[in-house]
C-alpha positions as CSV (number, residue, x, y, z in Angstrom):
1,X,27.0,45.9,-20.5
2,X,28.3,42.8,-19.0
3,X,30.4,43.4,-15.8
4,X,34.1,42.0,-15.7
5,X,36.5,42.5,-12.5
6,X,40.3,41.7,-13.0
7,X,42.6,39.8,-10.3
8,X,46.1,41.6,-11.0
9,X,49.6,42.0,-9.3
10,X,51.0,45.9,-9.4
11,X,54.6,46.0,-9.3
12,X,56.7,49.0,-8.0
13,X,57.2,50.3,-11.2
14,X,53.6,50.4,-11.7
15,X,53.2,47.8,-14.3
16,X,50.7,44.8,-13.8
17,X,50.5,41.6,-14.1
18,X,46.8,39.9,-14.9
19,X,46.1,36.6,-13.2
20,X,42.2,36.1,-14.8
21,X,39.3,38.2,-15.1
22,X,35.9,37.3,-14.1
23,X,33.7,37.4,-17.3
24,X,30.4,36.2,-17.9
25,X,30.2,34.3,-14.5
26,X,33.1,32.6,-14.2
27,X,36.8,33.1,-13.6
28,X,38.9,32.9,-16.5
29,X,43.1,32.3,-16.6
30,X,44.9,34.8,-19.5
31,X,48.0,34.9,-21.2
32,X,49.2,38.6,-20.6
33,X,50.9,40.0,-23.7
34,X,52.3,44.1,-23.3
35,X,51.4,46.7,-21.8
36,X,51.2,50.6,-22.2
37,X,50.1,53.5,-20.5
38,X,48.7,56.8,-22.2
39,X,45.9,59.4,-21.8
40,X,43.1,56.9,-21.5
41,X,45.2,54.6,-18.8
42,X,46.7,51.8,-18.6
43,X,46.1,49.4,-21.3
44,X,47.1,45.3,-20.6
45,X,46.6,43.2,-24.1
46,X,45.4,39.5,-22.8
47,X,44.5,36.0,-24.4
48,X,41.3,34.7,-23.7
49,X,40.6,30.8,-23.4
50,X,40.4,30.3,-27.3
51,X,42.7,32.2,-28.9
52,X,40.7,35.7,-28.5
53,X,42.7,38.5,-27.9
54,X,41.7,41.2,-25.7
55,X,42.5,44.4,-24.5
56,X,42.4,45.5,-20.9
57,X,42.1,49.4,-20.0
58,X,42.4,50.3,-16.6
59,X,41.1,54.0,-16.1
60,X,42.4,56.0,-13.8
61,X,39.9,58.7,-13.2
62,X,37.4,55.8,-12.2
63,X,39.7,53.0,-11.2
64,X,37.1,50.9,-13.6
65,X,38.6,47.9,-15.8
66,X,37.2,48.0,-19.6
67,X,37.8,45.1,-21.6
68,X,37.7,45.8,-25.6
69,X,38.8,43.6,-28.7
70,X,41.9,44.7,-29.4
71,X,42.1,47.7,-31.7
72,X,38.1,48.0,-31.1
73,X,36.1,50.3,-28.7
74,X,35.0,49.5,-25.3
75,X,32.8,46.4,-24.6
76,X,32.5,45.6,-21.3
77,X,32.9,47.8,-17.8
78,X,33.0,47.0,-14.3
């Protein structure tokens, strides 16, 4: 599995906001779409360069990033 790391803002209220992850060797910018949290973690949905959308999870028990197509199972971890 590739390795992605994720440059974020956390609010107070806990929500995030996603600046670009770091995929494949280079930094990419993403349009950040909603956000949710449930038993999993916190999920982010995101916009790749080119139209691909993507889903984020942030798990808590490991404090690792996943990224996933959206609807689709893991891909990627850090």
């Amino acid at each position: 599995m590739k390795q992605i790391s994720v440059e974020c803002r956390f609010a107070a209220d806990g929500t995030l906001e996603v600046q670009r992850i770091y995929l494949d060797g280079r930094w990419l910018a993403v349009e950040q779409g909603r956000q949710w949290v449930d038993q999993l973690g916190r999920h982010v949905l995101v916009m790749l360069p080119g139209n691909q959308p993507r889903e984020l999870l942030l798990r808590p028990d490991t404090m690792t990033w996943v990224l996933r197509p959206v609807g689709g199972r893991e891909t990627r971890v850090v």
